[in-house]
DRENNUZA-277440 format. One record per residue (C-alpha): residue in three letters; x negated, y negated, z. Coordinates in nm, 3 decimals. Last residue first. Example, Ala and Ser with C-alpha at 12.3 -4.5 7.8 and 13.67 -1.06 7.14 Angstrom:
<rs>
R rest      px      py      pz
R  SER  -1.367   0.106   0.714
R  ALA  -1.230   0.450   0.780
</rs>
This chain:
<rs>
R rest      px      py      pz
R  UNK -17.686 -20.383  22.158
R  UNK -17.730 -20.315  22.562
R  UNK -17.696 -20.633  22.704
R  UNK -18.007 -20.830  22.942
R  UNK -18.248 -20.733  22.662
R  UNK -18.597 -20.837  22.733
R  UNK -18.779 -21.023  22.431
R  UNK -19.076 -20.812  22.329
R  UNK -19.245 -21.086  22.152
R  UNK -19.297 -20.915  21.812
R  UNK -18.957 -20.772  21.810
R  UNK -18.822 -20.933  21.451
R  UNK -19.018 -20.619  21.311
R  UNK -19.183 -20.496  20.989
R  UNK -19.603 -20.557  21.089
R  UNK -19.759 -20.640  20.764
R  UNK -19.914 -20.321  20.574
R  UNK -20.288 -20.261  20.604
R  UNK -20.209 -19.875  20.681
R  UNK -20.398 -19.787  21.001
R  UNK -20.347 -20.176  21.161
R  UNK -19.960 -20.134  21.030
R  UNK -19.993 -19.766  21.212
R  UNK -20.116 -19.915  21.526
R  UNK -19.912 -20.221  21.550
R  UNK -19.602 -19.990  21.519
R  UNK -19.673 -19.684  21.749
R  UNK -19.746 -20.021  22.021
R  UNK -19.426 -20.186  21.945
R  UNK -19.276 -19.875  21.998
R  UNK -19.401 -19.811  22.322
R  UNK -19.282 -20.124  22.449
R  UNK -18.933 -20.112  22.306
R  UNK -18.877 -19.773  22.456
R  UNK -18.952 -19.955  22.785
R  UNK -18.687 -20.183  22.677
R  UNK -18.431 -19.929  22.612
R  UNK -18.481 -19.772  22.948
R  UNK -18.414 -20.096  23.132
R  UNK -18.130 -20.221  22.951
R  UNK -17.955 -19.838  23.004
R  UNK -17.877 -19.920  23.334
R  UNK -17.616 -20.164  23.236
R  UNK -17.616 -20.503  23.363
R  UNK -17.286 -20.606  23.468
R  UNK -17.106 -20.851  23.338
R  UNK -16.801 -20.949  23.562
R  UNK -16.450 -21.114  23.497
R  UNK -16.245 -21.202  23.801
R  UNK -15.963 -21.024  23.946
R  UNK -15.595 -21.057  23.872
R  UNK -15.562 -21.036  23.540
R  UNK -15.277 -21.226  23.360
R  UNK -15.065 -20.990  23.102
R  UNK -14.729 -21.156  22.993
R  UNK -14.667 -20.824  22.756
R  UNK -14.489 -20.813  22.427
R  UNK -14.354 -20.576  22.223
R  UNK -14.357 -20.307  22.440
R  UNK -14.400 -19.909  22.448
R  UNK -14.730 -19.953  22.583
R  UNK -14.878 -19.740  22.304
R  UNK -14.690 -20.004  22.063
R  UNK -14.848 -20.298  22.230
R  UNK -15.193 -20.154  22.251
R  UNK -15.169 -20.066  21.821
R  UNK -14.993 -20.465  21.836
R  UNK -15.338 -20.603  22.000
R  UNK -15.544 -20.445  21.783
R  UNK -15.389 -20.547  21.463
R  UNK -15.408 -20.925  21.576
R  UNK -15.096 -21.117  21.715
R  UNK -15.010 -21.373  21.521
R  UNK -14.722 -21.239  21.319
R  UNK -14.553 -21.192  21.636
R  UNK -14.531 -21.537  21.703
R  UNK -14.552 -21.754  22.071
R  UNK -14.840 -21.452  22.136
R  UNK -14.800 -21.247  22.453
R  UNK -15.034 -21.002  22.431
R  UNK -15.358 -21.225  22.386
R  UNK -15.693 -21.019  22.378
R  UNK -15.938 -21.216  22.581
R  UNK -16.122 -21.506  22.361
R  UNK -16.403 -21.521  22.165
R  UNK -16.386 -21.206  22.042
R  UNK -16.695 -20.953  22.067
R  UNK -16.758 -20.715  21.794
R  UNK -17.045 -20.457  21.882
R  UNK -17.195 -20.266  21.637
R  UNK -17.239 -19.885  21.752
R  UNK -17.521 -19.759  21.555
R  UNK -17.571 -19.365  21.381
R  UNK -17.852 -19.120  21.292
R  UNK -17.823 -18.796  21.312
R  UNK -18.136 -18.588  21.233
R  UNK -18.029 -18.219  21.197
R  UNK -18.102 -17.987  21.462
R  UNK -17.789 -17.767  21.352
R  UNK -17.698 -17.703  21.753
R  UNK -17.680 -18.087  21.754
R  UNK -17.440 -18.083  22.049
R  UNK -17.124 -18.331  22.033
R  UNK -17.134 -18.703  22.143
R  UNK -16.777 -18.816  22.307
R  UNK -16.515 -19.085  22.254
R  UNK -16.217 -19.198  22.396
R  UNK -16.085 -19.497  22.177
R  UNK -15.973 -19.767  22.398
R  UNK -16.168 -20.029  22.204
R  UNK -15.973 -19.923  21.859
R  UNK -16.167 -19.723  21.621
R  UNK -16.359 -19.874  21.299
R  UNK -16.534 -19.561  21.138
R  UNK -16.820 -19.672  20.886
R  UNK -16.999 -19.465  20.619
R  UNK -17.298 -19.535  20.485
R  UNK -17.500 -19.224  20.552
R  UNK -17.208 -18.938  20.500
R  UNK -16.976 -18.773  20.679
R  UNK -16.858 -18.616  21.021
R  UNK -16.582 -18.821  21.274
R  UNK -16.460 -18.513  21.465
R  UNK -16.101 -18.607  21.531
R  UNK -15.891 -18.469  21.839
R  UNK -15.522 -18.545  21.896
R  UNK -15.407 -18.261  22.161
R  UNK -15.489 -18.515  22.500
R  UNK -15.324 -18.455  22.851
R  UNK -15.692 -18.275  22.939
R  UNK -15.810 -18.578  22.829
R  UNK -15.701 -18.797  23.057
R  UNK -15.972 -18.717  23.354
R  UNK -16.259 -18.824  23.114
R  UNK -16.208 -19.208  23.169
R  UNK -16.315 -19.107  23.538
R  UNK -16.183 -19.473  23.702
R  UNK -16.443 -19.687  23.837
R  UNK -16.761 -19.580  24.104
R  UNK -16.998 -19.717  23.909
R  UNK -17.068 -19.471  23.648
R  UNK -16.728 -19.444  23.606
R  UNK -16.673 -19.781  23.432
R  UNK -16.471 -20.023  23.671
R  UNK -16.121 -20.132  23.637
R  UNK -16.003 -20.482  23.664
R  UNK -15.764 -20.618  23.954
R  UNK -15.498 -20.621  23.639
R  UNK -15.507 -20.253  23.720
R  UNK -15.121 -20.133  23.616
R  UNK -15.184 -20.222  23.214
R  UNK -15.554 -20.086  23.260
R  UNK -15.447 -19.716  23.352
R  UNK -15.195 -19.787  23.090
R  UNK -15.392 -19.885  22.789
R  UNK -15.633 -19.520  22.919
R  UNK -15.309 -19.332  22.856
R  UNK -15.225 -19.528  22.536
R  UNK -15.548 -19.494  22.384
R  UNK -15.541 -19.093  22.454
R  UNK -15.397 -18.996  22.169
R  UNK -15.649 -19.084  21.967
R  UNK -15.902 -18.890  22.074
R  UNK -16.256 -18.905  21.942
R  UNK -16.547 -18.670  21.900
R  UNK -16.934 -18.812  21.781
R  UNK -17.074 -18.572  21.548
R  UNK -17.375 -18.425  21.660
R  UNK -17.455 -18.191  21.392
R  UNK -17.189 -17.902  21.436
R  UNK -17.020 -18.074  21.193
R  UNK -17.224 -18.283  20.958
R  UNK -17.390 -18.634  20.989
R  UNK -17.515 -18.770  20.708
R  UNK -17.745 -19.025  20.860
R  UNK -17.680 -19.422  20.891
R  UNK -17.334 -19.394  20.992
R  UNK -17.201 -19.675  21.136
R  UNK -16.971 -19.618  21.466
R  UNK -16.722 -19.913  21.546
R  UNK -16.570 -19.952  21.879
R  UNK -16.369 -20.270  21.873
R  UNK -16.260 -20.573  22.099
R  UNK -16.538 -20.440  22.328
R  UNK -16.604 -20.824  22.517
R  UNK -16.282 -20.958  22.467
R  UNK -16.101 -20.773  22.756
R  UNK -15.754 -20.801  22.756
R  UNK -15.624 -20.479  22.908
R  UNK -15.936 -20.541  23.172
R  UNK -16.285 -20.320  23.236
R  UNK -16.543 -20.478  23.415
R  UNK -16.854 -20.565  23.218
R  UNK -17.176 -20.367  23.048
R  UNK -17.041 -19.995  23.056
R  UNK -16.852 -20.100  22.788
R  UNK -16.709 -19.803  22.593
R  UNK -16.481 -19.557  22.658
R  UNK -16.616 -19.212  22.771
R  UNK -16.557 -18.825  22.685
R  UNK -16.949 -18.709  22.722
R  UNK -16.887 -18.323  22.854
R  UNK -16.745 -18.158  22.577
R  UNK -16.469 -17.887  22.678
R  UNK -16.161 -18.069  22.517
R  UNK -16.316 -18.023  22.204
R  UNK -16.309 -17.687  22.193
R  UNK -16.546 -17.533  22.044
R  UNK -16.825 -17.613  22.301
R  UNK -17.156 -17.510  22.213
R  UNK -17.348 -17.196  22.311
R  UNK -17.216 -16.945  22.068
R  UNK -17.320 -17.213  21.814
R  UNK -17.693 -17.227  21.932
R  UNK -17.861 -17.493  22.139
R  UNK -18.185 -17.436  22.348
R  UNK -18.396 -17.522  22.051
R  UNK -18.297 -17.880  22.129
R  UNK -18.069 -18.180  21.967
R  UNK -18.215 -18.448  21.692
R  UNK -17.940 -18.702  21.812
R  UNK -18.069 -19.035  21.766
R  UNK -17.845 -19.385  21.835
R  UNK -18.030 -19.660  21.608
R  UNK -18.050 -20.015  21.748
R  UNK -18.134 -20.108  21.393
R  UNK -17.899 -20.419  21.393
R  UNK -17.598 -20.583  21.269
R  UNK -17.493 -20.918  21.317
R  UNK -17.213 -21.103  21.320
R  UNK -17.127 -20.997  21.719
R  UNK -17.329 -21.299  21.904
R  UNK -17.112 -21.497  21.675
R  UNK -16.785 -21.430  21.912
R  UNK -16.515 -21.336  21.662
R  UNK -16.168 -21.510  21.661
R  UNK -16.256 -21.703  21.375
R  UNK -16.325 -21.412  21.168
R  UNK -15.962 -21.316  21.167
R  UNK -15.709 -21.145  21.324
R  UNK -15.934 -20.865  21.508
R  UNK -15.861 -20.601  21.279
R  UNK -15.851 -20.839  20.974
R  UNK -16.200 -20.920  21.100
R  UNK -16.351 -20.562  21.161
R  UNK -16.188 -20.487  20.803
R  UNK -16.370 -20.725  20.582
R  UNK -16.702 -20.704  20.812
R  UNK -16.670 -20.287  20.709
R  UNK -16.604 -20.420  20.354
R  UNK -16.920 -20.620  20.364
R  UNK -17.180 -20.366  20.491
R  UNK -17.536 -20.533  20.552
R  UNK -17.452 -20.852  20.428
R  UNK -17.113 -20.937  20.616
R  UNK -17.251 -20.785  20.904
R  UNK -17.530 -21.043  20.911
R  UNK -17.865 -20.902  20.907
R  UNK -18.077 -20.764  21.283
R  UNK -18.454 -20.552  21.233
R  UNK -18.596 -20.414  21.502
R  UNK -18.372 -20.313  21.811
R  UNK -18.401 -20.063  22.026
R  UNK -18.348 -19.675  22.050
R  UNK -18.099 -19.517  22.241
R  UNK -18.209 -19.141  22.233
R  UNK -18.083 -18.819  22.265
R  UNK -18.298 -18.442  22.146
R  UNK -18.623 -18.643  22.317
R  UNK -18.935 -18.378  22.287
R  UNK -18.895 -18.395  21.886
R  UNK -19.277 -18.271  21.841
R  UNK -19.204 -17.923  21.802
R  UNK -18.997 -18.023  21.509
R  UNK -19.246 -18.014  21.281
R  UNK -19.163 -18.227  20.988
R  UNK -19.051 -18.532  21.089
R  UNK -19.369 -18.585  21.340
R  UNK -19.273 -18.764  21.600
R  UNK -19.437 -19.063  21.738
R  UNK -19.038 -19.192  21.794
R  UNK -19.081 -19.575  21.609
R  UNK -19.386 -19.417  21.342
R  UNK -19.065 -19.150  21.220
R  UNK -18.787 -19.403  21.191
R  UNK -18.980 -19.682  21.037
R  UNK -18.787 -19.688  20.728
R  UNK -18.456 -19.610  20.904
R  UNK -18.337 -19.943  20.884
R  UNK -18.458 -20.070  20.581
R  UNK -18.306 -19.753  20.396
R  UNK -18.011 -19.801  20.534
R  UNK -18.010 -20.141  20.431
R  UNK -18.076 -20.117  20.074
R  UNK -17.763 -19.818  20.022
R  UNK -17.531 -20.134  20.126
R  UNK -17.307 -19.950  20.406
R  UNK -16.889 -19.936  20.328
R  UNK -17.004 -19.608  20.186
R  UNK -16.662 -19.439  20.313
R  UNK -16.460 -19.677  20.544
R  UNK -16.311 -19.477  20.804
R  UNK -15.997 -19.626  21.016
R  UNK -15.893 -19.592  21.385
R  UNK -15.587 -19.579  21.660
R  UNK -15.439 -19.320  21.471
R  UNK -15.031 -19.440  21.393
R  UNK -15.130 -19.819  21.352
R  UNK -15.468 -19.757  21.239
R  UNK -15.307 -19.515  20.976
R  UNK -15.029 -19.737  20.896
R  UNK -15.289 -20.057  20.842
R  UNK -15.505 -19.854  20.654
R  UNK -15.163 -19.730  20.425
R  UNK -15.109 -20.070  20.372
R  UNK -15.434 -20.171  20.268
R  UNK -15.709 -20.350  20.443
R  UNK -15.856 -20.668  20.241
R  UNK -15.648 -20.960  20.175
R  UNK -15.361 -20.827  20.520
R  UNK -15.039 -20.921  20.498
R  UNK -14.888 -20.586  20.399
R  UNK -14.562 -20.511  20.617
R  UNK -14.588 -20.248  20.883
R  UNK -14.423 -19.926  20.782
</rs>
């Protein structure tokens, strides 16, 4: 058992994220603030909630409208990103706030039960995050994957998949490529190809408020909505400052993240130096998110002209995104 030193996460958090690879918070969400954030929901798409004929997107990255400190919006979820990390001063302030970048599943007719996957290993979307820079052990950039629920989300209702077991498989791929690694997309490593060695799978269902904190690494994958429920969920970035340290002068000073890589490494302490150089790269998805951004804009000056209520968005100057949260 790892020792308790931690003012917020308990012990049996820290021997769960130490075994798993992830923690769920349940309700860590103020009720206020999903309710802010999926206010709009229905004039933002130009769909009409209650015929579903009109849901002609099932997936959808939406932008950005409304953005609160973490430590506001769900405190105990900021509690734990930051004992995860080791400590709020190790946090990039770019990541301390949260916003209504919503990710929508509302799936398609086409899908029935018979005609999902059942076994996990079959889905098709097994990824790691950060398809915005080049891929390193260290990287600061994705120093957690977090997914906020801001829906109930139930099985069979696009519940995003994970695999713990296959952190230390993907650690390793990056362990031996201090050159850096690229995201598939572009030509980089297929993160999918480990998980046929993978028998740990986790389908992350439950309620609006809820918030699962899952180490970088995490393999991950969206499920089919055959239930056509409306799922709802963000990924809030948290960013550190500085790369991921491995070789810390004390051991008490290395962060929870950095000993769950160091145990799947089998080591206790790793001289890691990268060998390439560190690249952002703009992600495709930039682009499509600020079109949406246009056309919402316009669904949402219309109906505050129809309605005589004030426009409710930080977006009035359609800022271009150059990364995708």
């Amino acid at each position: 058992m790892v020792k308790p030193k931690y003012s917020f996460l308990t012990p049996e958090q820290v021997d769960h994220w130490m075994e798993h690879g992830y923690i769920i918070l349940r309700g860590a969400i103020k009720p206020e603030y999903i309710k802010l954030y999926t206010a709009d929901l229905w004039v933002r798409l130009g769909f009409d909630p209650n015929d579903k004929s009109t849901w002609t997107a099932d997936r959808m990255h939406m932008p950005w409208h409304h953005s609160v400190p973490a430590s506001i919006v769900a405190p105990d979820a900021w509690r734990a990103m930051c004992e995860l990390v080791g400590g709020e001063e190790r946090l990039d302030p770019l990541c301390k706030d949260w916003k209504d970048n919503l990710i929508l599943n509302l799936g398609n007719d086409s899908l029935t039960p018979d005609s999902c996957p059942k076994d996990p290993h079959d889905l098709d979307g097994w990824h790691v995050d950060g398809d915005w820079f080049l891929h390193y052990l260290d990287s600061p950039e994705q120093a957690l994957l977090m997914i906020a629920l801001f829906s109930d989300v139930r099985s069979g209702g696009g519940a995003t998949w994970i695999a713990p077991d296959g952190i230390g498989r993907i650690a390793k791929v990056l362990y031996e490529h201090p050159e850096g690694v690229q995201s598939p997309q572009y030509g980089g490593f297929p993160w999918r190809s480990v998980i046929p060695e993978c028998s740990e799978f986790v389908e992350l269902t439950g309620k609006a408020g809820d918030v699962a904190l899952l180490h970088p690494l995490m393999l991950h994958s969206a499920s089919q909505n055959w239930r056509r429920d409306v799922r709802l969920i963000t990924n809030p970035p948290a960013i550190l400052k500085e790369p991921f340290d491995f070789d810390r002068a004390e051991r008490d000073e290395f962060s929870l993240v950095e000993l769950k890589t160091l145990r799947e490494l089998g080591k206790d302490r790793v001289d890691y130096r990268i060998t390439g150089k560190r690249e952002r790269i703009v992600s495709p998805r930039v682009g499509k998110t600020d079109e949406l951004l246009e056309k919402e804009m316009v669904r949402l000056r219309k109906h505050a002209e129809a309605t005589g209520t004030p426009l409710d968005s930080l977006r009035v100057n359609n800022e271009v995104e150059t990364i995708p949260w």
